[in-house]
C-alpha positions, -999 to 999 in steps of 0.1 A, spaced: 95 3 179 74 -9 148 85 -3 116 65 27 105 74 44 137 110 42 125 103 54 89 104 86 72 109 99 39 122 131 30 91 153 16 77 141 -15 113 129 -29 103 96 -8 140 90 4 143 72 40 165 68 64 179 30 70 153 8 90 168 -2 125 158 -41 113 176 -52 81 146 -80 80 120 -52 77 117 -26 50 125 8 43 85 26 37 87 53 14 60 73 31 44 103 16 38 126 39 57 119 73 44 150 90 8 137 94 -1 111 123 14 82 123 -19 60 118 -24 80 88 10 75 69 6 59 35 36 53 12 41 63 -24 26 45 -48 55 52 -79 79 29 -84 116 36 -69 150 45 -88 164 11 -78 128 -4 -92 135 19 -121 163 12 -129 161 -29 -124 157 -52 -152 161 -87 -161 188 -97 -192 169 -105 -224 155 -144 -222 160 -147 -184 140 -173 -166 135 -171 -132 147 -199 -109 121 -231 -104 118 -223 -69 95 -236 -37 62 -250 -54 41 -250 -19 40 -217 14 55 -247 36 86 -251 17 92 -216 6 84 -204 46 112 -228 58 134 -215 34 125 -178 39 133 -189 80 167 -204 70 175 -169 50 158 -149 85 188 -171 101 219 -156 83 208 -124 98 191 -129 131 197 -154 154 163 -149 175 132 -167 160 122 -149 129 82 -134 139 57 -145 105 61 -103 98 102 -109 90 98 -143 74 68 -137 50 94 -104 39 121 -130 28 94 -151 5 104 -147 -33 82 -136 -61 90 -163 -88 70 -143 -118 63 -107 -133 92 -82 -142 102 -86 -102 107 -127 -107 135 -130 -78 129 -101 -56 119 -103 -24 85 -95 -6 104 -69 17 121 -53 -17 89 -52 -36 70 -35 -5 101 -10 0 103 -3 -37 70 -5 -58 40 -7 -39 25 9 -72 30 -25 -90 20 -43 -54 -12 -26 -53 -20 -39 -91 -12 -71 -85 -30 -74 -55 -59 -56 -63 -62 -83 -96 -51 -113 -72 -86 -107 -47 -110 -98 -79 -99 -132 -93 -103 -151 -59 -140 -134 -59 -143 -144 -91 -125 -173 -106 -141 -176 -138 -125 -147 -149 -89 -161 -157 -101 -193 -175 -62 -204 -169 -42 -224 -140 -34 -200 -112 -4 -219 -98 9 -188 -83 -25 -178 -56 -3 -194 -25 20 -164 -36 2 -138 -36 -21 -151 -5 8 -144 11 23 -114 -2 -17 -102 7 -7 -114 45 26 -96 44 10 -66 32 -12 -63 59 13 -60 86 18 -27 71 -10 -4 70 6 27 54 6 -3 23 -23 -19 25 -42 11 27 -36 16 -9 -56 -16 -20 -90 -15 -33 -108 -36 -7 -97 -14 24 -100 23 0 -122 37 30 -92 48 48 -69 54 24 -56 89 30 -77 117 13 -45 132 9 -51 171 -1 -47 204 20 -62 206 52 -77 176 47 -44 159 42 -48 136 68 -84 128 62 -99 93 54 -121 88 20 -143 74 46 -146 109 65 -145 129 41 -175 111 23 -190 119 60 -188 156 56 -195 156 24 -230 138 29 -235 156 56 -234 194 34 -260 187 16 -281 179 48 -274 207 60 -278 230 33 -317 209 36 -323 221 71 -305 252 80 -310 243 117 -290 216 114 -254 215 129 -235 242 147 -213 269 130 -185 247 135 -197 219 119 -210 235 86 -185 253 76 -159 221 80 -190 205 55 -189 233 35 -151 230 33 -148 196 27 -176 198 -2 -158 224 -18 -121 203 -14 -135 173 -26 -155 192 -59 -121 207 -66 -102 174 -60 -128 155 -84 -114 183 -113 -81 180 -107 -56 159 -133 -43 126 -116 -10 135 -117 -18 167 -95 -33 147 -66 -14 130 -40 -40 103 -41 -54 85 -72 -86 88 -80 -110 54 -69 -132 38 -91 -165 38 -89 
């Protein structure tokens, strides 16, 4: 069974029962009670992310400086646990981030624990890569986060959180709960059609447009911290 098949949390408190793979992590997922495809985890950090912190003037180990080296090492770590060959999904978990208040944590911790702070980095990582003029610095660290990107994509209930794929994140609010932005842009486009031609559409389908308008107007008024989904730019 994947994964997010065999991960719950426990309402909103994000608490989840131990993953049946110690090599894969514990999702905190939002909402467990909508289909499975449309699981996303929550985005606020966890009390062990909380409550972790470095000493004052703590440097992080020099560690691997290219993917080979770091994804032999992150096979050799797979090894202590499993003895079956470790798939890219459990190795790419074991890779270490060497920088940012996480320097020393693994990919698997990070994803389990903060995917608040994953989404941040992330989302900065691929506006960089589109445009590099932007940093005006070195960036040593892109094999990193090229591969954190890969890791997070094995898990869509994660990556579904990052700008670049935010037409299917999860709409997130009543009975919508389970909705894409995507569809629920649909039926909102599609009220003011019909309000246009009042032939248009049957029953059914306007008053599921008028619903949706009338969710989405309400969600657009709403404080952030009320929503179980952020607010997108632009």
């Amino acid at each position: 069974m994947d994964s997010e098949a065999a991960t719950h949390s426990a309402g909103t408190a994000s608490s989840s029962r131990p993953s049946a793979d110690p090599l894969l992590p514990v999702l905190p997922i939002l909402d467990p009670t909508v289909p499975l495809d449309r699981h996303q985890c929550v985005l606020k950090a966890t009390k062990e992310a909380r409550a972790f912190h470095r000493p004052k003037g703590f440097q992080a180990s020099a560690g691997p400086k290219d993917l080979q080296t770091a994804c032999d090492e992150a096979k050799r770590r797979c090894r202590l646990v499993t003895t079956t060959r470790p798939s890219k999904k459990l190795y790419l978990g074991q890779l270490v981030i060497p920088f940012g208040k996480y320097a020393g944590q693994s990919f698997m911790w990070l994803v389990a624990n903060d995917v608040g702070y994953l989404k941040y980095l992330l989302d900065r990582h691929i506006a960089e890569s589109q445009d590099p003029g932007r940093t005006g610095g070195t960036r040593e660290n892109d094999w990193v986060k090229d591969s954190l990107l890969r890791y997070v994509e094995f898990f869509p209930s994660v990556s579904c959180h990052l700008e670049k794929n935010v037409d299917r994140a999860i709409y997130g609010q009543g009975r919508f709960k389970s909705f894409t932005f995507q569809e629920m842009w649909q039926w909102y486009s599609l009220h003011k059609c019909l309000n246009a031609d009042p032939q248009a559409g049957s029953a059914q389908e306007r008053k599921m447009a008028e619903e949706a308008f009338s969710s989405v107007r309400q969600w657009l008024g709403m404080k952030e911290e009320d929503t179980a989904q952020p607010k997108c730019n632009g």
